[in-house]
N, CA, C and O atoms as a CHARMM CRD file, in Angstrom:
* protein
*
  384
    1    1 UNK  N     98.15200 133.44400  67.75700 PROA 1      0.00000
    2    1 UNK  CA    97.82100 133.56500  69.14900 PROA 1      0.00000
    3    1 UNK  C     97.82600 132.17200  69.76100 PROA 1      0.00000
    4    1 UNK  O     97.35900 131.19400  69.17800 PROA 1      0.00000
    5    2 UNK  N     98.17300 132.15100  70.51900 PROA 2      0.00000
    6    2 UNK  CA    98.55700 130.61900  71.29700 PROA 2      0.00000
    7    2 UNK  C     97.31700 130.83200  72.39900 PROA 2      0.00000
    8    2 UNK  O     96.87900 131.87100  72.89400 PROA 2      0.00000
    9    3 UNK  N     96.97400 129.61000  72.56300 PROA 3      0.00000
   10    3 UNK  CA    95.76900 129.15300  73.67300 PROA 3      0.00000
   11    3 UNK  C     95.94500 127.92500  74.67200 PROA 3      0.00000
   12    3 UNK  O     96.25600 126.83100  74.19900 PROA 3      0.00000
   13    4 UNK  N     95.77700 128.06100  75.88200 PROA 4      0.00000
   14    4 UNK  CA    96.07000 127.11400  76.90500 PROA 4      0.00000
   15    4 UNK  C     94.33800 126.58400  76.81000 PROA 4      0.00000
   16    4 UNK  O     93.37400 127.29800  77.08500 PROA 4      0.00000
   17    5 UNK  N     94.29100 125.17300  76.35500 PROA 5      0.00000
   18    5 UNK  CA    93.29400 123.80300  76.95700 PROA 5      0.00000
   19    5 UNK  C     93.79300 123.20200  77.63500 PROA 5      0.00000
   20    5 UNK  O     94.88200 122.64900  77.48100 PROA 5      0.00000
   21    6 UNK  N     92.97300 123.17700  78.69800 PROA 6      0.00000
   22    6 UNK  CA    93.00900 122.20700  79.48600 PROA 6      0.00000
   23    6 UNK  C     91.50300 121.06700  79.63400 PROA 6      0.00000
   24    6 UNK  O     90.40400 121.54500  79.91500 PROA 6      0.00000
   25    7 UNK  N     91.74200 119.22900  79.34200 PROA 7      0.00000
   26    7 UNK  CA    91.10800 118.83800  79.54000 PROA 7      0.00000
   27    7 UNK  C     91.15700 117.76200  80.30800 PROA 7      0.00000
   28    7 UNK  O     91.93000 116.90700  79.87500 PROA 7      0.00000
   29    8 UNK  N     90.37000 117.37800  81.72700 PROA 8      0.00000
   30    8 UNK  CA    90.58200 116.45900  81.96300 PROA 8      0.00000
   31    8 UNK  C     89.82700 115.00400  82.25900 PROA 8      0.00000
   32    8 UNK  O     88.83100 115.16300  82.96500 PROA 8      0.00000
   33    9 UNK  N     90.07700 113.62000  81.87700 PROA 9      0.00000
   34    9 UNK  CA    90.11400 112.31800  81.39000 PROA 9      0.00000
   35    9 UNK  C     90.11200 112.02200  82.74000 PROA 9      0.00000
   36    9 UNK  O     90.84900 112.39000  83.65500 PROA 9      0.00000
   37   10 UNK  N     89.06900 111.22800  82.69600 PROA 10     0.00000
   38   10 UNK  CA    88.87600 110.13000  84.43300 PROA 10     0.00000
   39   10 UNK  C     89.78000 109.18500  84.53000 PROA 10     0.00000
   40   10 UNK  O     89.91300 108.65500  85.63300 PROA 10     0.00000
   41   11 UNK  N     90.82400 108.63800  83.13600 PROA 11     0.00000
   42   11 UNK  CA    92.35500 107.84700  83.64700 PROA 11     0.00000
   43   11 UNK  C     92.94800 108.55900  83.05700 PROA 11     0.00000
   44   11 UNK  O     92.44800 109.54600  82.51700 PROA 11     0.00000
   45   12 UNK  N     94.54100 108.15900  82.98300 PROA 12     0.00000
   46   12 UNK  CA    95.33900 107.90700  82.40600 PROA 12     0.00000
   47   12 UNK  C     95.52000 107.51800  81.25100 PROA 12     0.00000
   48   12 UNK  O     96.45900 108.08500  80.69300 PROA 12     0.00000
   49   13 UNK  N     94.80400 106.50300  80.45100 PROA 13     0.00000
   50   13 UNK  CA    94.49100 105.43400  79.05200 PROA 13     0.00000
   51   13 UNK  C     93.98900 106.81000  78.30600 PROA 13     0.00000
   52   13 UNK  O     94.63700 107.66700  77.70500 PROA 13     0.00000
   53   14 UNK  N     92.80700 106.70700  78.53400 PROA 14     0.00000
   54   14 UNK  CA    92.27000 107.71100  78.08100 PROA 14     0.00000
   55   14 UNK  C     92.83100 109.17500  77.48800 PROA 14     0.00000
   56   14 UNK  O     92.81300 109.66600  76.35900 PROA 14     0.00000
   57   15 UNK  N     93.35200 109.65200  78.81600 PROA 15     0.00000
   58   15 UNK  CA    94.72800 110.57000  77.92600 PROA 15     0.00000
   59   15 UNK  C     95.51300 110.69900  76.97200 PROA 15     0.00000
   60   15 UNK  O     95.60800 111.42500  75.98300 PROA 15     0.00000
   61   16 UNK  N     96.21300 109.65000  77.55100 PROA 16     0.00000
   62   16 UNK  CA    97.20900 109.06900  76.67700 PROA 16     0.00000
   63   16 UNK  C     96.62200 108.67500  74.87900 PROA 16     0.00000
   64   16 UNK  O     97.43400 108.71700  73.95500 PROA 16     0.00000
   65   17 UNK  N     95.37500 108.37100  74.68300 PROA 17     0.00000
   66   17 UNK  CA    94.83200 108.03500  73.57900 PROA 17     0.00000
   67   17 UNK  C     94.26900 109.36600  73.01700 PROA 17     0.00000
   68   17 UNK  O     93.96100 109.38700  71.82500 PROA 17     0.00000
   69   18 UNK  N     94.10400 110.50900  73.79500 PROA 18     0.00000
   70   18 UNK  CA    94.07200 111.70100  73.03900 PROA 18     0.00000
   71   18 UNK  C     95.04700 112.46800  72.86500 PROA 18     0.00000
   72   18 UNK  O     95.04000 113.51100  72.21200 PROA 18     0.00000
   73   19 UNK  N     96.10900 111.89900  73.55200 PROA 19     0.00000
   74   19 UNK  CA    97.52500 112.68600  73.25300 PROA 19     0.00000
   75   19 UNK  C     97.91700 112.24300  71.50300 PROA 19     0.00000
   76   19 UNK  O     98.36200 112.87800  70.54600 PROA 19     0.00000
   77   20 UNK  N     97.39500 110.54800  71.76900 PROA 20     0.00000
   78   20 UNK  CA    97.87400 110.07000  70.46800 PROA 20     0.00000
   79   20 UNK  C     97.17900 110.59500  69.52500 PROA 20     0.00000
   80   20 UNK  O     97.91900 110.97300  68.61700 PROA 20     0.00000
   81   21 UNK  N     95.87300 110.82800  69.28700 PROA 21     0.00000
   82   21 UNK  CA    94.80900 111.50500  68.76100 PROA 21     0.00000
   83   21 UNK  C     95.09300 113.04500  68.17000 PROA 21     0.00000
   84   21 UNK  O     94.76200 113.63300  67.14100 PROA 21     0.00000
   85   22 UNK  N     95.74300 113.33100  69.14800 PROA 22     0.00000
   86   22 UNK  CA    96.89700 115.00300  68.44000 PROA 22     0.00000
   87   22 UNK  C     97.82200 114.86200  67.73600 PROA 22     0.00000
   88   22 UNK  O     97.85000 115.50000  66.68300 PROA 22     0.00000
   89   23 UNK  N     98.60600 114.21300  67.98800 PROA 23     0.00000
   90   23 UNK  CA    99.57600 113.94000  67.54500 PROA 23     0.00000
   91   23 UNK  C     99.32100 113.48800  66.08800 PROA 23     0.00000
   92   23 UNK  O    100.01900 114.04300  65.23900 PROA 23     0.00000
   93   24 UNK  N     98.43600 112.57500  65.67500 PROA 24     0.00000
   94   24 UNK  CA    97.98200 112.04700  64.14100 PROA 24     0.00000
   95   24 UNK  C     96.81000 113.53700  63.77700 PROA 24     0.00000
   96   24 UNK  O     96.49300 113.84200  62.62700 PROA 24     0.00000
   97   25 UNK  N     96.44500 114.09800  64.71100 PROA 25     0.00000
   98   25 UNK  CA    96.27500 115.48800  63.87000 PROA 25     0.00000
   99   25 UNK  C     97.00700 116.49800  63.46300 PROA 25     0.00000
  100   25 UNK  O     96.79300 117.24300  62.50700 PROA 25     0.00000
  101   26 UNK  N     97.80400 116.50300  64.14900 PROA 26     0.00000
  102   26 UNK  CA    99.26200 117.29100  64.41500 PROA 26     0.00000
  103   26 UNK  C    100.11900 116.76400  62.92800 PROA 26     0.00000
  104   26 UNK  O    100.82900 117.50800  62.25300 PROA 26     0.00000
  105   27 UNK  N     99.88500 115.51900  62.68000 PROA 27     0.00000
  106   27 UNK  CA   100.88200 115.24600  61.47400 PROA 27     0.00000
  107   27 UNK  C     99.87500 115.58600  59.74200 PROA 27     0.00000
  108   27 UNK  O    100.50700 115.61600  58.68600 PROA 27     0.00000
  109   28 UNK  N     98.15800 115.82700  59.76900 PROA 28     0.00000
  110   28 UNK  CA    97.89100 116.03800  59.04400 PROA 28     0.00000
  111   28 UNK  C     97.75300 117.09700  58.96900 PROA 28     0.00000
  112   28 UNK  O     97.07900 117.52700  58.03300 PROA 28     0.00000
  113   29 UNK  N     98.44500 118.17100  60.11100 PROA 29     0.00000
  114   29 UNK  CA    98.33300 119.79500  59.69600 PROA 29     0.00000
  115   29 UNK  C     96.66900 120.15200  60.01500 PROA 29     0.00000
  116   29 UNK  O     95.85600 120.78800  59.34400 PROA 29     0.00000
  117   30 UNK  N     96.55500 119.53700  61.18600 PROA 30     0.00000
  118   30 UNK  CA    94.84000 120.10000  61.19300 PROA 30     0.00000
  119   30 UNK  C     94.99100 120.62200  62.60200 PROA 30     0.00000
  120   30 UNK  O     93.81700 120.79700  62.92800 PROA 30     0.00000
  121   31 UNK  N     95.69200 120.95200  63.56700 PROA 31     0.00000
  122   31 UNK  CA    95.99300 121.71900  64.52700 PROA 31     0.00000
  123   31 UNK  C     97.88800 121.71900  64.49700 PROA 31     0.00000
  124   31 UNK  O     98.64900 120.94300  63.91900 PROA 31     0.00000
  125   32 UNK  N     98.20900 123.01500  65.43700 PROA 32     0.00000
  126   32 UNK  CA    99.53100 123.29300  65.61500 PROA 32     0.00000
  127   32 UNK  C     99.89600 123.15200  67.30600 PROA 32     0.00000
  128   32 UNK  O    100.06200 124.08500  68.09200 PROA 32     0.00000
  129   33 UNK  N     99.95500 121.85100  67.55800 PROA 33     0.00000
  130   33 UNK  CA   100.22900 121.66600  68.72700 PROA 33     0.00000
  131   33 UNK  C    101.70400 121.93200  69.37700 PROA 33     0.00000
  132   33 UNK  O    102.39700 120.94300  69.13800 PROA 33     0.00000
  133   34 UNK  N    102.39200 122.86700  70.07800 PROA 34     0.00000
  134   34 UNK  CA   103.30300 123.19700  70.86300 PROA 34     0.00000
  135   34 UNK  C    103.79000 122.26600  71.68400 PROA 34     0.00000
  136   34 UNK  O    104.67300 121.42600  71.51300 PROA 34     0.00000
  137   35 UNK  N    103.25000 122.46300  72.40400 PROA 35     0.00000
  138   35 UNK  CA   103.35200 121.75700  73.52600 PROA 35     0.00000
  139   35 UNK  C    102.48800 120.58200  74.01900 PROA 35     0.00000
  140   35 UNK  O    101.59700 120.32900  73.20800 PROA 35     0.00000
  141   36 UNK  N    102.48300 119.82400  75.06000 PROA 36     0.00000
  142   36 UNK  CA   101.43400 118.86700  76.17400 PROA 36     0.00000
  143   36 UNK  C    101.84100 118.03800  77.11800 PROA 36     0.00000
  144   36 UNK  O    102.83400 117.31300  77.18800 PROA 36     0.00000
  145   37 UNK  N    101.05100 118.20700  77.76200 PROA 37     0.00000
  146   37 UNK  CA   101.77400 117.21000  79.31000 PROA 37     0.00000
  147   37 UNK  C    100.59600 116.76500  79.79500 PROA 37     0.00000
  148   37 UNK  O     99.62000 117.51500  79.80200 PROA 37     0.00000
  149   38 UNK  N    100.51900 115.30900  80.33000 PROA 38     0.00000
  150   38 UNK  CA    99.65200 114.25400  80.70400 PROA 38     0.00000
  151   38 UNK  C     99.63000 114.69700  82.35800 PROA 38     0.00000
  152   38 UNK  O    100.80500 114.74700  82.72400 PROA 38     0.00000
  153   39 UNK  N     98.83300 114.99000  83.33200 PROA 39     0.00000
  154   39 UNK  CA    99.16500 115.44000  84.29400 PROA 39     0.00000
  155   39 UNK  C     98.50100 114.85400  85.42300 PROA 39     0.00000
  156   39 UNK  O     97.32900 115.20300  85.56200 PROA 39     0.00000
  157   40 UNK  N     99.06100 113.88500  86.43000 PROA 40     0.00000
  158   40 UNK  CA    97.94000 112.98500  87.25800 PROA 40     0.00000
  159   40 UNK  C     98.23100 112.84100  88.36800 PROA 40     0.00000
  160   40 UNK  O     99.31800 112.37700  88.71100 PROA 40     0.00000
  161   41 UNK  N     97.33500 113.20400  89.15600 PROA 41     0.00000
  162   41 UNK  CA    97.25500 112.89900  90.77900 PROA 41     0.00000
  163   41 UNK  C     97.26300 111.83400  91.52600 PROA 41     0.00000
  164   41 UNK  O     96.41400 110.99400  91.22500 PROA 41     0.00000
  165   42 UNK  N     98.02300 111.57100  92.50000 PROA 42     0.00000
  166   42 UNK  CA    97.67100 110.18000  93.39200 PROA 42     0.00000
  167   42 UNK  C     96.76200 110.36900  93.88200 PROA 42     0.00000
  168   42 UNK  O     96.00300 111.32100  93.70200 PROA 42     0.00000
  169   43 UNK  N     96.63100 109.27600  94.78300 PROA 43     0.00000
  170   43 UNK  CA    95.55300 109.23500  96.07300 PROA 43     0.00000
  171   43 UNK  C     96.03400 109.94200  97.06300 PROA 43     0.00000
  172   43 UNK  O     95.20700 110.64000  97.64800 PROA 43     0.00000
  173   44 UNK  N     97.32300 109.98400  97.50100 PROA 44     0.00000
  174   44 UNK  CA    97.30300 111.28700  98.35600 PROA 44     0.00000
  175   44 UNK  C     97.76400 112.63600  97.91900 PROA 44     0.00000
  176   44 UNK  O     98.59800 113.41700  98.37500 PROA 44     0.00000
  177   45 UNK  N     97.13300 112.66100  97.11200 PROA 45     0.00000
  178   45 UNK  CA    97.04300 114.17300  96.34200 PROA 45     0.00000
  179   45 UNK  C     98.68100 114.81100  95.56900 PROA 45     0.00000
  180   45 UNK  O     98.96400 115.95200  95.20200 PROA 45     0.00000
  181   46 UNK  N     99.40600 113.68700  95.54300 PROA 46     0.00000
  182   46 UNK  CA   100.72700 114.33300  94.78000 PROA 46     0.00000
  183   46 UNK  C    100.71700 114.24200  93.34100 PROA 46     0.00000
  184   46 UNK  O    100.35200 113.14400  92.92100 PROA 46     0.00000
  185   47 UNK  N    101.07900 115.26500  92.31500 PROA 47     0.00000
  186   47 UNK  CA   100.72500 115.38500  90.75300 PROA 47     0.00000
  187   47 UNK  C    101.96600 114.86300  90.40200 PROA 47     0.00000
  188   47 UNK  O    103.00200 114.92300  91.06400 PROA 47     0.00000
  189   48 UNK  N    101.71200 114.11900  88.83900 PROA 48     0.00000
  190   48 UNK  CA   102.74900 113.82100  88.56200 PROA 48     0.00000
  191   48 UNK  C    102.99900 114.21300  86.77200 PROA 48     0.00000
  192   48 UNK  O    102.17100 113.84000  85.94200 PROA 48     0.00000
  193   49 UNK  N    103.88100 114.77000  86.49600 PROA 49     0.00000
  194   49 UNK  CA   103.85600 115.04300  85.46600 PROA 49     0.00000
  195   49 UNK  C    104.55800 114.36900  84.15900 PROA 49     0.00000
  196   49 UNK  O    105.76700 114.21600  83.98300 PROA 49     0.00000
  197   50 UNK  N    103.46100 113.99500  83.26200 PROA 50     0.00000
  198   50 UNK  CA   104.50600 113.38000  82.02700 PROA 50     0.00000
  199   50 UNK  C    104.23900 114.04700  81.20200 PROA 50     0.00000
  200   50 UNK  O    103.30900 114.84700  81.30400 PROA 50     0.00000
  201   51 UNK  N    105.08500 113.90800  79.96200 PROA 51     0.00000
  202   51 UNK  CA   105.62000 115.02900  79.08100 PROA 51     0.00000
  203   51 UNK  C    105.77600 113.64900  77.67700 PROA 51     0.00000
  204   51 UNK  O    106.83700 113.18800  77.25600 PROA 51     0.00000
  205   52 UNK  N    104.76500 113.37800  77.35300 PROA 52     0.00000
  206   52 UNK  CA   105.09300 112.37500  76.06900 PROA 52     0.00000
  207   52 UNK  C    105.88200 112.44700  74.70400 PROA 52     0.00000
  208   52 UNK  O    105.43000 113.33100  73.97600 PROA 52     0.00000
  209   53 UNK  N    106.66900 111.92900  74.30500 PROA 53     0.00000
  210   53 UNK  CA   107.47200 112.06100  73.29000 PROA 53     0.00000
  211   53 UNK  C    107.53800 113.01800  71.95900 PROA 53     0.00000
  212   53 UNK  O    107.76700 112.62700  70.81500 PROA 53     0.00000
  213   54 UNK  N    107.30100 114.27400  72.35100 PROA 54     0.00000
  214   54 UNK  CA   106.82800 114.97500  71.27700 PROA 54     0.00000
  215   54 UNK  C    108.28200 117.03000  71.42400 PROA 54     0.00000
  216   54 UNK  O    108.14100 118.24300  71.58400 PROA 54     0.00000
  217   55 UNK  N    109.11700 116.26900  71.26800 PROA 55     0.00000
  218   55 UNK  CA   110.32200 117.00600  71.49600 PROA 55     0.00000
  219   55 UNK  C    110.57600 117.87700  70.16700 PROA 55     0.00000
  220   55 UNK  O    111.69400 117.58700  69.74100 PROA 55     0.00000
  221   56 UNK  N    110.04300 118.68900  69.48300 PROA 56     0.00000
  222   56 UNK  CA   110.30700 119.58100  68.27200 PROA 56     0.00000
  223   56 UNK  C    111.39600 119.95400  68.83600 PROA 56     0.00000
  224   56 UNK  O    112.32800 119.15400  68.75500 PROA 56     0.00000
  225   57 UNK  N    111.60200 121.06700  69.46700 PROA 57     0.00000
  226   57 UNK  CA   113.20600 121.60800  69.97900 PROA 57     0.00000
  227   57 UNK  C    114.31600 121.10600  69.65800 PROA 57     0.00000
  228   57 UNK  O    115.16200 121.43400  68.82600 PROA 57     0.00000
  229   58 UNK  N    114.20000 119.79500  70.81600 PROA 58     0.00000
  230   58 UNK  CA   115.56100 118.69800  70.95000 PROA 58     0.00000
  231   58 UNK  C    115.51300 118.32300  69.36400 PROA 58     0.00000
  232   58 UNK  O    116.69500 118.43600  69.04100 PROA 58     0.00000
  233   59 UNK  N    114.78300 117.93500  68.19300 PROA 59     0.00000
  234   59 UNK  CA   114.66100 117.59400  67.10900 PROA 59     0.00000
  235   59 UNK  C    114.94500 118.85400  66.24400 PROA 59     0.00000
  236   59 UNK  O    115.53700 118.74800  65.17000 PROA 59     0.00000
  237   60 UNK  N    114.57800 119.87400  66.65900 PROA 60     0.00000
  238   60 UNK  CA   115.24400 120.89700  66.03900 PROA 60     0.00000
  239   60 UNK  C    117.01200 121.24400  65.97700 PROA 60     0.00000
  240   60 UNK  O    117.73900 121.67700  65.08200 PROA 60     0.00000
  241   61 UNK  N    117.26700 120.79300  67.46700 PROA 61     0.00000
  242   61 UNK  CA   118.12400 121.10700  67.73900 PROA 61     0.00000
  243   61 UNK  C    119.55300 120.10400  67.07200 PROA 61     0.00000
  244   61 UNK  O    120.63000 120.47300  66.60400 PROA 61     0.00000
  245   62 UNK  N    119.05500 118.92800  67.25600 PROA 62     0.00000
  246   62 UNK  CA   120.02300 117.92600  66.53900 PROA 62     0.00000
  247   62 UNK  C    119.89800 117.93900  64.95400 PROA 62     0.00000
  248   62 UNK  O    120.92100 117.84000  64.27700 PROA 62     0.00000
  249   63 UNK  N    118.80000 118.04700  64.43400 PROA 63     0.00000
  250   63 UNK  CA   119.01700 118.70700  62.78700 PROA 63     0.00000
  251   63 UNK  C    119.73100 119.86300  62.88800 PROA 63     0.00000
  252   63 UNK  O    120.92700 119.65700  62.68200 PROA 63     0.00000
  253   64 UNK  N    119.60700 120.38600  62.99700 PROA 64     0.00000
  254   64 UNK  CA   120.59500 122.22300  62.81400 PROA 64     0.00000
  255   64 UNK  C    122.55500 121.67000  63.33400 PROA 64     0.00000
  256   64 UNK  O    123.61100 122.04000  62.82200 PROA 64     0.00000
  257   65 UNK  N    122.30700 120.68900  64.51400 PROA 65     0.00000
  258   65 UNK  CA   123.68400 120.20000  64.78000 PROA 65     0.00000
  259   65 UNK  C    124.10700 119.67600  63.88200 PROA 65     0.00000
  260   65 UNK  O    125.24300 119.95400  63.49700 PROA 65     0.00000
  261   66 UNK  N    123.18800 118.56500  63.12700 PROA 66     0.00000
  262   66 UNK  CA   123.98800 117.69100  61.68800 PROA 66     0.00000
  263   66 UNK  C    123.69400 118.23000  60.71400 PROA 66     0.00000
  264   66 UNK  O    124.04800 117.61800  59.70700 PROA 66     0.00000
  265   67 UNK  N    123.03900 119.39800  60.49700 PROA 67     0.00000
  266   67 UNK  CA   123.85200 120.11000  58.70800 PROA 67     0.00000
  267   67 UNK  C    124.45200 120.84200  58.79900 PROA 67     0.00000
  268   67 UNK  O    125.06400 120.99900  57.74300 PROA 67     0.00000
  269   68 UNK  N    124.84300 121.83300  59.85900 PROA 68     0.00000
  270   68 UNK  CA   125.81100 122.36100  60.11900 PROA 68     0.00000
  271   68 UNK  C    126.95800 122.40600  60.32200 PROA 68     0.00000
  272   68 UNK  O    127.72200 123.34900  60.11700 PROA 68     0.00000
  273   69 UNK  N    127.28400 120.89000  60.95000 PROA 69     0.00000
  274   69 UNK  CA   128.61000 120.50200  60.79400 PROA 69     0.00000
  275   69 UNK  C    128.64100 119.85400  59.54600 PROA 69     0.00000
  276   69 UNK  O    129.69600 120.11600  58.96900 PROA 69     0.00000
  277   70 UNK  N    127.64900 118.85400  58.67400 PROA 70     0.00000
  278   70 UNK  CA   127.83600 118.68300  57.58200 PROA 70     0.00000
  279   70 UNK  C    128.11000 119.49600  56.60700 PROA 70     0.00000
  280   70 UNK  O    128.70300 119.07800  55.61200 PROA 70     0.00000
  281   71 UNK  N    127.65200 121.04900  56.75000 PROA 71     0.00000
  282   71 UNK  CA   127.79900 122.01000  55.94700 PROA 71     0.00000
  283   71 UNK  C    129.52500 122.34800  56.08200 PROA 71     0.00000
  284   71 UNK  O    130.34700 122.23600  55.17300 PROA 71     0.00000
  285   72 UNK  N    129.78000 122.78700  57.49300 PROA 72     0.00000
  286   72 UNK  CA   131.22700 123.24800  57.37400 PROA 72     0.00000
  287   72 UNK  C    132.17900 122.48700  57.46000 PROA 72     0.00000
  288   72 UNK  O    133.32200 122.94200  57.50700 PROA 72     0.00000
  289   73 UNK  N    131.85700 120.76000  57.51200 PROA 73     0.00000
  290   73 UNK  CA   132.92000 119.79400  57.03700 PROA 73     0.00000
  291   73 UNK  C    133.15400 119.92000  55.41400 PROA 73     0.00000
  292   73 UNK  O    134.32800 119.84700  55.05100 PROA 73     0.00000
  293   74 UNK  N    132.12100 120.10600  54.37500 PROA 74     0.00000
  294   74 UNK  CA   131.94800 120.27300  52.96600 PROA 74     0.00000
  295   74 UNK  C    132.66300 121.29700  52.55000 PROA 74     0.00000
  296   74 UNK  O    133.56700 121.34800  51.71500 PROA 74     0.00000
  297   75 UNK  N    132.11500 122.21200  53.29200 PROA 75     0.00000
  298   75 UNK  CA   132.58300 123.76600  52.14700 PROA 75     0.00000
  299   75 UNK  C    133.77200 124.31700  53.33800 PROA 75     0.00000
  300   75 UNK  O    134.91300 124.48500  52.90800 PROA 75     0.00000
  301   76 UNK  N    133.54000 124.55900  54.62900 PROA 76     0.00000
  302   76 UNK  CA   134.54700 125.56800  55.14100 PROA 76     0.00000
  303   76 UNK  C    135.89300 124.04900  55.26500 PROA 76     0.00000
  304   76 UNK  O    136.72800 124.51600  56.04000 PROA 76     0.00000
  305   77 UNK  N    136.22100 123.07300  54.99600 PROA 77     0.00000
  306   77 UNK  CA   137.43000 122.08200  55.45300 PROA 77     0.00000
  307   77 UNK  C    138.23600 122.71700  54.43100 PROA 77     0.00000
  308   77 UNK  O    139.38200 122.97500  54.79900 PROA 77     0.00000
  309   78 UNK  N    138.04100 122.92600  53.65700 PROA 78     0.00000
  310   78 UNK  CA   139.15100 123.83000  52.90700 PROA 78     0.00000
  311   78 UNK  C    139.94000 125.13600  53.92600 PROA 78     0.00000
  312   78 UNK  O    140.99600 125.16800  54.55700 PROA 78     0.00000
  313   79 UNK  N    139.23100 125.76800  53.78300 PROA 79     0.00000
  314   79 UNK  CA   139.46500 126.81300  54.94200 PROA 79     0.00000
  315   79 UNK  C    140.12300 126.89500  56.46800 PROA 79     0.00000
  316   79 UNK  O    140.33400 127.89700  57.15000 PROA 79     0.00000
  317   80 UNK  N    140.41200 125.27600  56.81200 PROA 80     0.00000
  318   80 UNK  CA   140.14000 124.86100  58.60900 PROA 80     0.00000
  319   80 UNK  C    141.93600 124.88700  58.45400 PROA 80     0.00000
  320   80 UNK  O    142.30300 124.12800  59.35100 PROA 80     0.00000
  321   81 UNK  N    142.99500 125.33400  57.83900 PROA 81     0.00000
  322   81 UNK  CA   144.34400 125.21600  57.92100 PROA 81     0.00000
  323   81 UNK  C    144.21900 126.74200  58.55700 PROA 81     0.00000
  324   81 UNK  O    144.31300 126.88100  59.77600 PROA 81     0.00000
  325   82 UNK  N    144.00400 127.88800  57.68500 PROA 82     0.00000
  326   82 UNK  CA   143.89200 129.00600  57.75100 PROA 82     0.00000
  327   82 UNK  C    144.57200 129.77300  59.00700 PROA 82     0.00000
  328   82 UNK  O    145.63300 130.39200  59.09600 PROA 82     0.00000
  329   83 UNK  N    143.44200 129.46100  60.03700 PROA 83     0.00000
  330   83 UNK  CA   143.28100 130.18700  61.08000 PROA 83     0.00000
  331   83 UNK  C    144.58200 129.62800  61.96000 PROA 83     0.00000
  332   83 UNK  O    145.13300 130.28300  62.84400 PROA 83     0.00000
  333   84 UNK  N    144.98500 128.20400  61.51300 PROA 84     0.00000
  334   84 UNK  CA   146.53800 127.71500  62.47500 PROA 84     0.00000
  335   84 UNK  C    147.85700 128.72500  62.12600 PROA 84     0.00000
  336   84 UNK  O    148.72800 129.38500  62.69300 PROA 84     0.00000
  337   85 UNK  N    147.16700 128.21400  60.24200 PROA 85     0.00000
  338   85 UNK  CA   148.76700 129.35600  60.01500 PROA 85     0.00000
  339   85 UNK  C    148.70200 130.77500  60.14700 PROA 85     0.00000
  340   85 UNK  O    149.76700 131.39200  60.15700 PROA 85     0.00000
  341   86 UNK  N    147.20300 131.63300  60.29000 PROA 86     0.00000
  342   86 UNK  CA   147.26100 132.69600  60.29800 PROA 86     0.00000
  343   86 UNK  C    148.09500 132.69700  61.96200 PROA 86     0.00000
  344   86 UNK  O    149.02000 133.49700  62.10700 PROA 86     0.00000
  345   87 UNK  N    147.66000 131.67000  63.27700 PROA 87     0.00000
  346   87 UNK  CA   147.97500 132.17000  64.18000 PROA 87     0.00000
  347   87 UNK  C    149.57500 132.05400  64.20800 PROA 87     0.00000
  348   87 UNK  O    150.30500 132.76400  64.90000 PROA 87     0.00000
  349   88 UNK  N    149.98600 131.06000  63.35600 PROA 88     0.00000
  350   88 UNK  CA   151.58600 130.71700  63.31900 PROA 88     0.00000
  351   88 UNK  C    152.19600 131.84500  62.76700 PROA 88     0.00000
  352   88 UNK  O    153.36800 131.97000  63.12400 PROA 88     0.00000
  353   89 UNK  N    151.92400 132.40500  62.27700 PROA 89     0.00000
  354   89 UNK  CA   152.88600 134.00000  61.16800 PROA 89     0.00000
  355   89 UNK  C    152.39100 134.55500  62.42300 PROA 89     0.00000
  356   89 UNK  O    153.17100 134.16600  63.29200 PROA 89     0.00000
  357   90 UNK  N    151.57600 135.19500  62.88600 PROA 90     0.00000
  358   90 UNK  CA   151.78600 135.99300  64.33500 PROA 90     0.00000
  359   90 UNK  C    152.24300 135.72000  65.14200 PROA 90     0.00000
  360   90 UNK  O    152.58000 136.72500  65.76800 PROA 90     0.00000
  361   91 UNK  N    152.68000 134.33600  65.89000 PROA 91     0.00000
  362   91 UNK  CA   153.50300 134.16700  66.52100 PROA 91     0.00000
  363   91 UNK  C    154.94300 134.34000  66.34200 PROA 91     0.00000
  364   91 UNK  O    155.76700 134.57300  67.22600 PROA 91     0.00000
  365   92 UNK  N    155.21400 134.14800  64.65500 PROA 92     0.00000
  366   92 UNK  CA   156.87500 134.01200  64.48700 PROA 92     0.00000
  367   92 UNK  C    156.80200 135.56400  64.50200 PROA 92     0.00000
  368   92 UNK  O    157.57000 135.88300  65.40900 PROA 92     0.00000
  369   93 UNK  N    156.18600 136.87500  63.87500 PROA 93     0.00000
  370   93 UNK  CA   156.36400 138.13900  64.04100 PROA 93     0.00000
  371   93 UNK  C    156.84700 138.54500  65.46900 PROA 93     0.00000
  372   93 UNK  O    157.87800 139.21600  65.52300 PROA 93     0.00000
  373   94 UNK  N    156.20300 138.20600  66.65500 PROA 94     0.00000
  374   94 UNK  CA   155.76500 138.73700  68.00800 PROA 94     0.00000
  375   94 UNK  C    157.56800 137.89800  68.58800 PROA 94     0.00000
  376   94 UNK  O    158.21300 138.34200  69.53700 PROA 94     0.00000
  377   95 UNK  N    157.92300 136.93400  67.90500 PROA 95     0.00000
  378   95 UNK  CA   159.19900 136.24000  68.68500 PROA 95     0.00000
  379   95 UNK  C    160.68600 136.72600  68.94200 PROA 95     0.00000
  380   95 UNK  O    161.41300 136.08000  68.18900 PROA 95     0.00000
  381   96 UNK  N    161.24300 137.39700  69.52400 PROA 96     0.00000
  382   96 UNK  CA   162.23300 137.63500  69.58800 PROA 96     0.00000
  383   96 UNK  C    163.29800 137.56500  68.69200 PROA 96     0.00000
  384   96 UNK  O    164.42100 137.92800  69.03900 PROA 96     0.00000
């Protein structure tokens, strides 16, 4: 079950030092942090949102990009002629 906290820190510093504070809990497996965003108001009331370096996704996403192509440079490059010559014998069939 996922749970929205919200807490908020009279600066910025402060935040930011419990973001870091998750994050070194986050790496001993003593909470499962998702998500977080640092979130702060001006003086004339406009919010501004930061989003601190904590990208699982994008990091998901570029591992799965490099073994995957590492995988099918390894095992399928054997295979990568195949599909030219399969399309070349159908073309010479289909030719006049």
């Amino acid at each position: 079950m996922s749970d929205l906290i919200v807490i908020g820190y009279p600066d910025e510093v402060a935040a930011c030092n419990a973001w870091e504070e998750l994050v070194k809990l986050e790496k001993d497996y003593l909470v499962d942090l998702e998500d977080a965003a640092i979130i702060r108001r001006e003086q004339k009331g406009k919010f501004h949102v930061t989003a601190p370096a904590h990208h699982t996704m994008a990091w998901g996403t570029v591992s799965g990009l490099f073994w995957g192509t590492l995988v099918g440079l390894l095992f399928l490059f054997p295979l990568a002629p195949v599909p030219g010559v399969a399309g070349g014998l159908m073309g010479r069939r289909s030719a006049p």
